[in-house]
N, C-alpha and C positions, 0 to 999 in steps of 0.2 A: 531939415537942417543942412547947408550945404558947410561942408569943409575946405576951410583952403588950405588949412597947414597939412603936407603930407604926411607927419607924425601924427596929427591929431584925427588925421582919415582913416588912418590905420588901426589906431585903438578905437573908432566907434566901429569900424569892422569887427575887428576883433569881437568887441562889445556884443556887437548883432549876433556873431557867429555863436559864441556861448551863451546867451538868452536865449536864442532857438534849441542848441542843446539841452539848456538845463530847462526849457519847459514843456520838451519832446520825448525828454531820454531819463532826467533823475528821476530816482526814487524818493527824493529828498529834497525840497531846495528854501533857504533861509536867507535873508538882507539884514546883515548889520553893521552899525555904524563901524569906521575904520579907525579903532582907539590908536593906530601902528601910523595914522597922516595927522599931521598937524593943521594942514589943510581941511577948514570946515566941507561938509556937504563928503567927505567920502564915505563908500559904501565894500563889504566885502560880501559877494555872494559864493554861498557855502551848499554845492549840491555835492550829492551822491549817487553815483553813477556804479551800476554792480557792485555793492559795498561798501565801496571806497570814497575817499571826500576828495572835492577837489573844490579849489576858492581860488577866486581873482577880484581884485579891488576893482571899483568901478568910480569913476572920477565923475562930480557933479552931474558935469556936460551930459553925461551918457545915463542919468537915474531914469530916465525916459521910460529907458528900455527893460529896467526891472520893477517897475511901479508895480506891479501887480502879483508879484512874489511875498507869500506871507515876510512880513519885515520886525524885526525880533531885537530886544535890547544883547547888546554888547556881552552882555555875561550870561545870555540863554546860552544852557547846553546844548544844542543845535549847530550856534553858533561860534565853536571852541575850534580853533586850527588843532590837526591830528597831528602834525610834527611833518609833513610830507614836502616833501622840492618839488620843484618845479620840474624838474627832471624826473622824476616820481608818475608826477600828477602827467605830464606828457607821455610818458611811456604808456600808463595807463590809459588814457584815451589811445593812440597808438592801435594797443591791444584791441579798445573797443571795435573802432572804427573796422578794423581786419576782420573781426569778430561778426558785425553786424553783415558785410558782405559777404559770411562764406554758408553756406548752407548746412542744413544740420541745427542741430542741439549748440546751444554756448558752450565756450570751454573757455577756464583760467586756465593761468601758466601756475 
């Protein structure tokens, strides 16, 4: 699928980047409809990384890329946002990332 809008290249990046995490690295990972867009065909994938939830909406365009993630109605508990920002959820990956390249045993903060 080639992109011309450079926002819209962005987020199937994007896209790509967390479908490879979340079916490399979760513990966890769930598709469900996005009840939060009004816009039909949205999607929020809901993975668990050390613990922790982390979810990002995924737009039509991009369902490509999570077709193959158990896909779960809107009100599975699986599927329930934990109350986390965005700001949260990055920090946490953050943490990961530093985590995954340093040797040794994991450690949380």
């Amino acid at each position: 699928m080639a992109d011309t809008d450079p926002l819209d290249a962005a987020y199937r990046e994007r896209a790509r980047l967390v479908a490879l995490a979340a079916g490399g690295l979760a513990e966890q990972v769930v598709v469900a409809p996005a009840k939060d867009v009004e816009e039909p065909g949205w999607q929020i994938l809901y993975a668990t990384f050390h613990g922790r939830q982390c979810s990002w909406h995924f737009s039509p365009r991009d369902a490509d890329l999570i077709e193959h993630f158990d896909h779960v109605p809107a009100d599975d508990p699986r599927a329930q946002w934990d109350g986390h920002t965005t700001d949260e959820k990055y920090a946490h990956i953050d943490h990961l990332a530093r985590a995954l390249g340093t040797p040794g045993p994991f450690r949380r903060n």
